[in-house]
N, C-alpha and C positions, 0 to 999 in steps of 0.2 A: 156342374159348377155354376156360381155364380157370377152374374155382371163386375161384383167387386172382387173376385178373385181374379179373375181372366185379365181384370185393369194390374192389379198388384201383381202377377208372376213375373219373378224373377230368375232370369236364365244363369245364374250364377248364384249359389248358397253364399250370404251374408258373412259365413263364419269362413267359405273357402276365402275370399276375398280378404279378411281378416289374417288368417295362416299366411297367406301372399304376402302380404305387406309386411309381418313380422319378420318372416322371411330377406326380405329385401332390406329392413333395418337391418339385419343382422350382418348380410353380408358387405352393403355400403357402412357398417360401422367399424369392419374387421378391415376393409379394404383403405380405410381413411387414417386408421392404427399401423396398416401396411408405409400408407403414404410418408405419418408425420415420424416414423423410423427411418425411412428413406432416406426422408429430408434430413434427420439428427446427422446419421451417417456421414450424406454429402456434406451437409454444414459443418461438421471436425474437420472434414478431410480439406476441403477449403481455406479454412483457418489455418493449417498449416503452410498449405502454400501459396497463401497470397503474400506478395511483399510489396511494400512495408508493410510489416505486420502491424505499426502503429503508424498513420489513426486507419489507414486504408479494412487490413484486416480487421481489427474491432470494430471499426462501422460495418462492414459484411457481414462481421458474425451476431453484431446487436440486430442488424435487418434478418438474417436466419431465424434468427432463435423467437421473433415474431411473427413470423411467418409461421413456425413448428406451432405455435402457441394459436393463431388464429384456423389451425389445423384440430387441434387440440378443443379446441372451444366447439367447432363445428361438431368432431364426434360428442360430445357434451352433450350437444340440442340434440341429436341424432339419439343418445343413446337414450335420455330426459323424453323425447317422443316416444320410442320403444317401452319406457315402462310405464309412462303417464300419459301416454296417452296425447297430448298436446305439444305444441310447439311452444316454447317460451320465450315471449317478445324478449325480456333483457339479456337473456343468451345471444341476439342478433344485434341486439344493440352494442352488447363487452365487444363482440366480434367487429362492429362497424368503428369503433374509439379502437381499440388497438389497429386496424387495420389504416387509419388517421393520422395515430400517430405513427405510425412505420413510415407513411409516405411522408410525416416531416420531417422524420429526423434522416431521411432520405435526400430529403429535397435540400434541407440544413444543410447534411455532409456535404454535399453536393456542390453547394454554393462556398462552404469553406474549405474542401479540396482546390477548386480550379479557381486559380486569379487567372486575371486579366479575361473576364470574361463581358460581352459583349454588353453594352448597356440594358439593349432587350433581353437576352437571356433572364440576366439577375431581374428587371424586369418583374419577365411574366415568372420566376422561382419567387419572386416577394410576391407575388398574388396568388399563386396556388399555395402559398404559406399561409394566408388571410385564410384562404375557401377554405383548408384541409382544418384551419382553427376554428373556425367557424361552425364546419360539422363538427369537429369533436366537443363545444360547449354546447350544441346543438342534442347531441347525440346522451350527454353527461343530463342535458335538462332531462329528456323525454326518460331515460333511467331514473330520473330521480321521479317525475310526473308518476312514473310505472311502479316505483315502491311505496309511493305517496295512497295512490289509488288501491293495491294491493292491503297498506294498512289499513284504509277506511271499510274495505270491504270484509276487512279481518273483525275490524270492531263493530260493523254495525248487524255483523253473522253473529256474537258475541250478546248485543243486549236485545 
């Protein structure tokens, strides 16, 4: 053998490592399709017995049903690396904007649920309302930057 062979050996085949990994998309993609059924499940069963059903229950089940959905998105990027190969930045970004706006309309109910609530409470609820808008116009740019870029690179593959 050669000096550059004995540097390059590698104690594990290229293609075993490859199998492994496909492997493990497959079962964390079935296992996240496990989860976001789970959660459908609890989420009905919830919605029926929360009361007031109105606004209590529909704010619970508007917060579920994004949460199944940022579950949802995850197996997405999960399943999109499985076949291509790569990670897709605006799959992480849809996931970061939904997951934004859950915690406002979170924080929203929240603050129009409970009167008589402490100055500072409502407070620091009107500034994690700022932060959580803030990323999501933040998070809406860098989506828009990422299909801006994606078209330039479409056109200039193009002439």
């Amino acid at each position: 053998m050669t000096k550059d062979k004995e540097k390059h050996k590698v104690l594990v085949p290229a293609n075993w490592i490859e199998r492994i990994e496909e492997i493990f998309h497959v079962i964390l993609g079935v296992f996240l399709l496990g989860i976001s059924v789970a959660a459908l499940f609890f989420s009905v069963t919830r919605v029926f017995e929360t009361s007031p059903f109105f606004p209590t229950g529909m704010i619970q089940a508007i917060n579920d049903i994004l949460f199944i959905i940022i579950i949802l998105e995850i197996l997405r990027t999960v399943v999109a690396r499985y076949t291509d190969g790569v990670f897709q930045l605006q799959n992480f970004l849809i996931i970061g904007v939904i997951a934004a706006v859950r915690h406002i309309l979170t924080v929203g109910a929240s603050m129009t649920l409970a009167s008589g609530k402490p100055q500072e409470e409502f407070n620091r609820a009107v500034i994690e309302l700022g932060i959580s808008t803030g990323i999501v116009v933040a998070l809406v740019f860098a989506i828009f930057l990422s299909k801006a870029s994606n078209t330039l690179k479409v056109k200039s593959s193009k002439e």
